[in-house]
VOPAGU-2260 file (C-alpha; in pm, 1 decimal, decimal comma):
REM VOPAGU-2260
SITE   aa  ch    i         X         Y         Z
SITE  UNK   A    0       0,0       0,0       0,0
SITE  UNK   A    1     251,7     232,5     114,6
SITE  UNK   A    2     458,0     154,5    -246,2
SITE  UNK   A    3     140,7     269,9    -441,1
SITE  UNK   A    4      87,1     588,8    -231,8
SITE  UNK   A    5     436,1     685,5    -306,1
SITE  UNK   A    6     424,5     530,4    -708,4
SITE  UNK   A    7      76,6     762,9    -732,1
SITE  UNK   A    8     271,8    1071,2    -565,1
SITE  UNK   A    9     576,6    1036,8    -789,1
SITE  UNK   A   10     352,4    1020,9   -1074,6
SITE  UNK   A   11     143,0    1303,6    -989,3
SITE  UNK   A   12     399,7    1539,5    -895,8
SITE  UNK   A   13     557,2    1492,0   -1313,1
SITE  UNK   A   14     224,4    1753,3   -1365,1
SITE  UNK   A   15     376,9    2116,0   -1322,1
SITE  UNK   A   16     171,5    2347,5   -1147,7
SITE  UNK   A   17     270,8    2765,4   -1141,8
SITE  UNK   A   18     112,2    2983,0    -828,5
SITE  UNK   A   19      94,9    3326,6    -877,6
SITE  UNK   A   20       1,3    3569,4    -530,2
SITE  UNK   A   21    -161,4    3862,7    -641,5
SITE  UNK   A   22     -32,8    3838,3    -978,2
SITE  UNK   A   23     337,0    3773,3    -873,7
SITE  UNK   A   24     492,5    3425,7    -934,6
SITE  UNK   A   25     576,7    3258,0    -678,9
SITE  UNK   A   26     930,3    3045,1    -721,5
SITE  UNK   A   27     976,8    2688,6    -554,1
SITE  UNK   A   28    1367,4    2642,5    -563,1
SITE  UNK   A   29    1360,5    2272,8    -419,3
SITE  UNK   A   30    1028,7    2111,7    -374,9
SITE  UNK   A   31     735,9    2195,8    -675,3
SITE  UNK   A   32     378,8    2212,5    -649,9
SITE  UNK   A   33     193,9    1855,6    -767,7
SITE  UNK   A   34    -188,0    1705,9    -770,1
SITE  UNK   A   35    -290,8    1419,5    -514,4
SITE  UNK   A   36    -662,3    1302,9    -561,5
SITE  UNK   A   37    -742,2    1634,1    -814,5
SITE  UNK   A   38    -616,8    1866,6    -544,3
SITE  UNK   A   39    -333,2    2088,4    -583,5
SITE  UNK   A   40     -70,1    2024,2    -278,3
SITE  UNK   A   41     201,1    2319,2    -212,4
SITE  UNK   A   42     494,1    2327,7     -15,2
SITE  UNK   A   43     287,7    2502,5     300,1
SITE  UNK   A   44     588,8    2747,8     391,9
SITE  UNK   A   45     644,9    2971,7      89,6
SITE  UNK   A   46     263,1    3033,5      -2,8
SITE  UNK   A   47     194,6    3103,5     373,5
SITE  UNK   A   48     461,4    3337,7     363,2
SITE  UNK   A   49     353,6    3496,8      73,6
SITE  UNK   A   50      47,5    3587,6     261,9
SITE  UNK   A   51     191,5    3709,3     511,6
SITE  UNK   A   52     155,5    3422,5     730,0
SITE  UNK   A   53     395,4    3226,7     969,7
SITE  UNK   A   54     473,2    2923,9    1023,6
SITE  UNK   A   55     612,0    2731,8    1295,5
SITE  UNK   A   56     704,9    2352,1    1363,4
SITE  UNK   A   57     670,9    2110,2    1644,6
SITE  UNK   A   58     847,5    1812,0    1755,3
SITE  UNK   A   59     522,3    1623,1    1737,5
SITE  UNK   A   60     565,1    1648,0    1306,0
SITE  UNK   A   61     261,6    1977,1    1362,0
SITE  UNK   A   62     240,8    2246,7    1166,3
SITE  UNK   A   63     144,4    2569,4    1245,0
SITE  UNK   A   64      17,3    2849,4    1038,8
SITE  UNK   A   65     -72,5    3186,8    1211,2
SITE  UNK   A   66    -223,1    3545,9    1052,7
SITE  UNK   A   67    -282,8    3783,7    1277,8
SITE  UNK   A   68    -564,4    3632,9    1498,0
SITE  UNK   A   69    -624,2    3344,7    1223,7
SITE  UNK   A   70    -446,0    3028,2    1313,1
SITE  UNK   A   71    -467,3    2758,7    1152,0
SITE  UNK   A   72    -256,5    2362,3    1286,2
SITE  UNK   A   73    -198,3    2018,9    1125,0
SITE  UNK   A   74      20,7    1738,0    1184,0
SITE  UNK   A   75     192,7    1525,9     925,6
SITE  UNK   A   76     -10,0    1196,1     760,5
SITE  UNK   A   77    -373,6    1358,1     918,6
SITE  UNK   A   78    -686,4    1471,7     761,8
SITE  UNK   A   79    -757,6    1686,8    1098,1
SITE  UNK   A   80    -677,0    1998,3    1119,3
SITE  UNK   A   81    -833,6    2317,7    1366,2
SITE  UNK   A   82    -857,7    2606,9    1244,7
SITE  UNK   A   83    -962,8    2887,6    1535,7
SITE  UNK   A   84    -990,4    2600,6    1770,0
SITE  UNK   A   85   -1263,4    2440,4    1509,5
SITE  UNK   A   86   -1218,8    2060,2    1367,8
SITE  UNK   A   87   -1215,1    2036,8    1020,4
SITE  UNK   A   88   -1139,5    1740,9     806,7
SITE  UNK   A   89    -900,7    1783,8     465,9
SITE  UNK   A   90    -954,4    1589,4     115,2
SITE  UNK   A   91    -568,8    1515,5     140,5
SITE  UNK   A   92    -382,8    1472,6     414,9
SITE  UNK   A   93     -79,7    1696,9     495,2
SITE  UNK   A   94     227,4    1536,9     311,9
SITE  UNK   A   95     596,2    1499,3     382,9
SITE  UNK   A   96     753,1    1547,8      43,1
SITE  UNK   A   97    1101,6    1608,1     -76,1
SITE  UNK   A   98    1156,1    1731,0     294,7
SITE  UNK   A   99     904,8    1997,8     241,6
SITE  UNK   A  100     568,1    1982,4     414,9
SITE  UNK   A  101     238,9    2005,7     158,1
SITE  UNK   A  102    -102,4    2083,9     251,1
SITE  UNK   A  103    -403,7    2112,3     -11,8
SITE  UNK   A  104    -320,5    2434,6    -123,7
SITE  UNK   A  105    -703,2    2590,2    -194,5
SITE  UNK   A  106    -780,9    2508,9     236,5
SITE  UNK   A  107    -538,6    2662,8     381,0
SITE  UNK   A  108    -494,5    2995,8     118,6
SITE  UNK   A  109    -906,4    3003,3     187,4
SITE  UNK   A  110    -866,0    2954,4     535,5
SITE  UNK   A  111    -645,6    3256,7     561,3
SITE  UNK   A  112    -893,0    3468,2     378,4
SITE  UNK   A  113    -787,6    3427,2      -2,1
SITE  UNK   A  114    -936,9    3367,6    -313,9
SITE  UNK   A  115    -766,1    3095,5    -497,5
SITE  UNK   A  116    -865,3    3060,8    -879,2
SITE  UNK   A  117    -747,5    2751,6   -1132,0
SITE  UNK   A  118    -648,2    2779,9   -1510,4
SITE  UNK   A  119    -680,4    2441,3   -1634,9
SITE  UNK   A  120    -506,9    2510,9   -1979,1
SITE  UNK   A  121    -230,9    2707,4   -1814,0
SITE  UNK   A  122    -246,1    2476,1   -1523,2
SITE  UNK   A  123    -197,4    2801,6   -1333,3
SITE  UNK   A  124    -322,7    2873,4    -942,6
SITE  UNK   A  125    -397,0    3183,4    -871,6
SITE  UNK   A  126    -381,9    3340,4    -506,4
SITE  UNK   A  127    -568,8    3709,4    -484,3
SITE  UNK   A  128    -600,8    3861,4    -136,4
SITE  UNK   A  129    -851,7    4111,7     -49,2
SITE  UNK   A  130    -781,6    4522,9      25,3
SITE  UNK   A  131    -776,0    4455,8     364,1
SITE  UNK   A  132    -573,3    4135,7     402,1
SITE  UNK   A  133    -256,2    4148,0     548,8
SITE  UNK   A  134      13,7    4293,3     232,8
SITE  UNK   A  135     195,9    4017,5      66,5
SITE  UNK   A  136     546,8    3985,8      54,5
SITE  UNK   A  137     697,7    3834,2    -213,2
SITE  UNK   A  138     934,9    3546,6     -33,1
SITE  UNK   A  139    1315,5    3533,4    -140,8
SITE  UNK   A  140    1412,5    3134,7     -69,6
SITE  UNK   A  141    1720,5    3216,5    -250,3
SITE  UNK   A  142    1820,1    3467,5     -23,8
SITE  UNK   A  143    2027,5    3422,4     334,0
SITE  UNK   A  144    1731,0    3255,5     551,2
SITE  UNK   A  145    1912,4    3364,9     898,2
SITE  UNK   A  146    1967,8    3680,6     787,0
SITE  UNK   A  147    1621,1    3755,2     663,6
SITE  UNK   A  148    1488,4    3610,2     936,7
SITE  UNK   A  149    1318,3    3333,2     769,2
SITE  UNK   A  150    1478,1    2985,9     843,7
SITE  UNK   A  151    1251,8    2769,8    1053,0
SITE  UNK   A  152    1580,3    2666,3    1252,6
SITE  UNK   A  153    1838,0    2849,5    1465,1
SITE  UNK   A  154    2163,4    2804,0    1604,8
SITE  UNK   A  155    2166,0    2680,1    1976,3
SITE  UNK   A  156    2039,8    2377,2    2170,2
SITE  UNK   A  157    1685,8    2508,4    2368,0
SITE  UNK   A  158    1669,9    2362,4    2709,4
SITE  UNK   A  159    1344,0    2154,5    2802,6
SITE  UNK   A  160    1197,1    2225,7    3118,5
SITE  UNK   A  161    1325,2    1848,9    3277,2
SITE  UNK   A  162    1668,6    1680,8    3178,8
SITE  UNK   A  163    1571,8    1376,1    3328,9
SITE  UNK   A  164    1512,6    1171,6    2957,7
SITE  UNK   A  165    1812,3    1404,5    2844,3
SITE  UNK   A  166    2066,4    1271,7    3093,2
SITE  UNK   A  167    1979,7     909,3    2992,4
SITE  UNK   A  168    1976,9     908,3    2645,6
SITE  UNK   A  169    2247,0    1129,6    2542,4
SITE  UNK   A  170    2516,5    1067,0    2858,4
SITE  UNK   A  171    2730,7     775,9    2757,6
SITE  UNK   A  172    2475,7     661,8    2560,1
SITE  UNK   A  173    2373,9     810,2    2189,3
SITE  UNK   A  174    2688,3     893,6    1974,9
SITE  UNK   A  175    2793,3     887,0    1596,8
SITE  UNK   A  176    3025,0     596,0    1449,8
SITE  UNK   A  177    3113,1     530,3    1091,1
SITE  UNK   A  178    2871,5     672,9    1004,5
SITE  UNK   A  179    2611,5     544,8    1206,3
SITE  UNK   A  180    2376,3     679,6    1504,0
SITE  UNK   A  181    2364,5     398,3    1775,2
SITE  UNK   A  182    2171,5     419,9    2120,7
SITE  UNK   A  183    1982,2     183,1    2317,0
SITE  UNK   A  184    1598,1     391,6    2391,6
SITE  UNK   A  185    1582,1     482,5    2774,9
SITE  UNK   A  186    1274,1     267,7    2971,3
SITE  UNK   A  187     986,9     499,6    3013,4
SITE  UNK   A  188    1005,9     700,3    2678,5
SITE  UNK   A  189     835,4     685,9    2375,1
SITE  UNK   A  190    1026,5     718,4    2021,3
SITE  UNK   A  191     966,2     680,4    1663,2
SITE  UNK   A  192    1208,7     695,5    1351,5
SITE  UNK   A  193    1110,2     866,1    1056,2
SITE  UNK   A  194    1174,6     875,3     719,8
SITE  UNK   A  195    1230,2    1143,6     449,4
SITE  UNK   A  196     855,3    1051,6     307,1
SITE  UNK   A  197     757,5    1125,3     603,1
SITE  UNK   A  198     695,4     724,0     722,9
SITE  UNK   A  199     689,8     583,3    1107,0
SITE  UNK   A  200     890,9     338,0    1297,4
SITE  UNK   A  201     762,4     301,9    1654,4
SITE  UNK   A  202    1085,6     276,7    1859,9
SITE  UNK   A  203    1077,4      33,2    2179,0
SITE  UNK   A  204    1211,8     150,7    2534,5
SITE  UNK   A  205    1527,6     -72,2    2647,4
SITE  UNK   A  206    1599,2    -136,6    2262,6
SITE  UNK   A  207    1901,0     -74,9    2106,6
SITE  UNK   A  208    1917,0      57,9    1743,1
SITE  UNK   A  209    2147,1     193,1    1468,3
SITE  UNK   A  210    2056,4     453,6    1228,9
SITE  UNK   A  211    2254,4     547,5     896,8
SITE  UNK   A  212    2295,7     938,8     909,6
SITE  UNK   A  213    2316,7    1103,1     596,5
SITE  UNK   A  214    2132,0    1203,7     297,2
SITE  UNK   A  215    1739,1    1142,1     356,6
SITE  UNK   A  216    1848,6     956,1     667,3
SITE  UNK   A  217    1544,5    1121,8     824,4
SITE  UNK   A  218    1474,6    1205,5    1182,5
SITE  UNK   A  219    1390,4    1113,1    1536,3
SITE  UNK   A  220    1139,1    1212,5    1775,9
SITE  UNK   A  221    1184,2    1077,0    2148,8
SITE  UNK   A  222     948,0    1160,3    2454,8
SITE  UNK   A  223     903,3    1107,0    2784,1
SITE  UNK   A  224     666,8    1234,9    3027,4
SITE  UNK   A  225     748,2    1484,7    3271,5
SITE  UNK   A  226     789,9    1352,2    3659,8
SITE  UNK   A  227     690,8    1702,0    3772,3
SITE  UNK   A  228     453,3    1849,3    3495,3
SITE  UNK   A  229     184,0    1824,7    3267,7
SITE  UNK   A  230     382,3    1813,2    2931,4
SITE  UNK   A  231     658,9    1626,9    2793,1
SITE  UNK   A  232    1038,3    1613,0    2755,7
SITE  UNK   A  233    1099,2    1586,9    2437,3
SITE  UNK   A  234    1373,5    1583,4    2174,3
SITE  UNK   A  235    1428,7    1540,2    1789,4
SITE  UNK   A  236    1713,6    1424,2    1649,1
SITE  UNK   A  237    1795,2    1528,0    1307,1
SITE  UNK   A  238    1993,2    1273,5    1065,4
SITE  UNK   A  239    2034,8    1473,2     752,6
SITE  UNK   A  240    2198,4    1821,7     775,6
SITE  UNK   A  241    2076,9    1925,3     431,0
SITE  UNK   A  242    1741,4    1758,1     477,7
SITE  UNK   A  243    1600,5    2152,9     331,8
SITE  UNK   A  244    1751,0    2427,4     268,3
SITE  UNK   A  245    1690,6    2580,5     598,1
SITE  UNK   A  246    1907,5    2295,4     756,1
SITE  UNK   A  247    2206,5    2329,4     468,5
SITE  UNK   A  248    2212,9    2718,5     560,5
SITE  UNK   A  249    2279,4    2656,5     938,7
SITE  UNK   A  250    2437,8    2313,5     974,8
SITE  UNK   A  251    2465,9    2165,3     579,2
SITE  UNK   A  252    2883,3    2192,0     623,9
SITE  UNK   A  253    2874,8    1953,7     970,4
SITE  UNK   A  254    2913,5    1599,9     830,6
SITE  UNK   A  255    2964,1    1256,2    1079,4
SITE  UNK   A  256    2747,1    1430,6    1316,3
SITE  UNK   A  257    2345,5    1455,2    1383,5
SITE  UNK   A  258    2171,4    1763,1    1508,4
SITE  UNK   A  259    1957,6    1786,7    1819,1
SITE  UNK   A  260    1666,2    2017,6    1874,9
SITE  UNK   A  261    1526,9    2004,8    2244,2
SITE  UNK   A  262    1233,2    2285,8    2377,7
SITE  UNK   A  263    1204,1    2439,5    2025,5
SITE  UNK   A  264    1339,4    2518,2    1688,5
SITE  UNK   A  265    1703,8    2559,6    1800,9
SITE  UNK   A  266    1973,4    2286,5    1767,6
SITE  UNK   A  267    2314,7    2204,6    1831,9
SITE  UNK   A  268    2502,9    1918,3    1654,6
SITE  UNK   A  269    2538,5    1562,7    1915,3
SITE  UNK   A  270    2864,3    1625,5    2015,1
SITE  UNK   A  271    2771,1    2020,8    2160,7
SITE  UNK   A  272    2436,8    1831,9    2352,8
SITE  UNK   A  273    2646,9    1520,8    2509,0
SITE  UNK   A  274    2916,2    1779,0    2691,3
SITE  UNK   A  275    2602,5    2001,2    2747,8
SITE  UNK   A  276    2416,3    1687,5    2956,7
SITE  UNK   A  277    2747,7    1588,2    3043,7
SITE  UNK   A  278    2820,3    1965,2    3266,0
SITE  UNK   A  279    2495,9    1901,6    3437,3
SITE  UNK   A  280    2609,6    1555,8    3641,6
């Protein structure tokens, strides 16, 4: 099944589809526009943008889109999505593509209060926002992401509010050899391993596992609850350094090493994290 999703995908995404925002073109330097199911699916971050929208990421594989008091979340692989804390179910599914994440383009540029029009002899989407929608910018991917302020990463490990997963899994435990990521999962968390389509390995606690890092290596995500709050401690574990082009910006020249995001969007590469867990013994 999973073959024939991707085999339908690849063949779709052969159709080329142009977006235009207000009559400006909008370029896709990596990851193009393609139909799934007679819907035309974007890569979210660049039409948001060009709305004037932003978008943010979460170690759970959600997706957040937010205009002014409009906001609009997803995760990865679901039909669900809330928009103003209302349920709403989508034809397609968000997608993991080319390491870009797609939504059905004519929900979310609706649910941010465009019009979205479709020439079917140009194959041609058009994006027009009303006189009193937010301006659009026209986004510049090829342009310096940290410097325009842009890139959905940054430099800098971000401290969870508990270390107590931290400590076990990265102190004399998770490290980088020949090329490969090896740890055994600490007892009481949850983890899952996840490829550059975007599929799911569930991850066992007291298991120990060995992950080629590299190009479309993919990712992990590893949780545990809190002992003394109501969220979780969670980290992601990036295997590809040039997974997108906000990654190759900030860490694309690190190579024999994996990056590690903890609270939010910042990360450090394994090495920097260990000696961080390390100073806290």
């Amino acid at each position: 099944m999973i073959i024939g999703l991707i085999a339908s995908v690849a063949s779709a995404a052969q159709v080329t589809v142009s977006v235009q925002v207000n009559g400006t073109a909008l370029k896709f330097p990596d990851a193009k526009p393609y139909y799934e199911n007679n819907r035309v699916m974007i890569p979210i971050r660049f039409v948001s943008e060009a709305l004037g929208a932003k978008v943010g990421y979460g170690l759970d594989r959600s997706v957040t889109i937010e205009l002014g008091t409009k906001k609009i979340l997803m995760k990865i692989n679901s039909d669900t999505v809330t928009v103003d804390s209302v349920i709403q179910k989508l034809d397609v599914p968000a997608r993991l593509q080319q390491n870009r994440t797609y939504v059905p383009l004519r929900f979310v540029s609706e649910a941010l209060g465009a019009e979205v029009g479709w020439n079917q002899e140009k194959r041609l989407v058009t994006i027009t926002t009303g006189a009193s929608a937010t301006p659009v910018a026209s986004p510049s991917p090829s342009a310096t992401p940290a410097a325009s302020g842009n890139n959905m990463f940054k430099v800098g490990f971000e401290w969870p509010r508990e270390t107590e997963l931290g400590k076990a899994l990265f102190v004399d435990n998770m490290k980088v050899v020949n090329g490969k990521l090896t740890f055994t999962l600490p007892k009481g968390a949850a983890g899952s391993k996840g490829t550059a389509k975007g599929a799911l390995t569930k991850l066992e606690p007291g298991k120990s596992y060995s992950f080629p890092i590299g190009k479309n290596a993919g990712d992990l995500v590893i949780s545990k609850p809190e002992s003394n709050g109501d969220s979780w401690e969670s980290y992601a574990i990036n295997l590809d350094t040039n997974f997108n082009e906000d990654m190759t910006e900030l860490f694309g020249t690190i190579t024999n090493d994996v990056i590690v995001f903890g609270e939010g969007n910042g990360g450090s590469t394994l090495t920097e994290v260990i000696q961080l867990f390390k100073a806290l013994k």
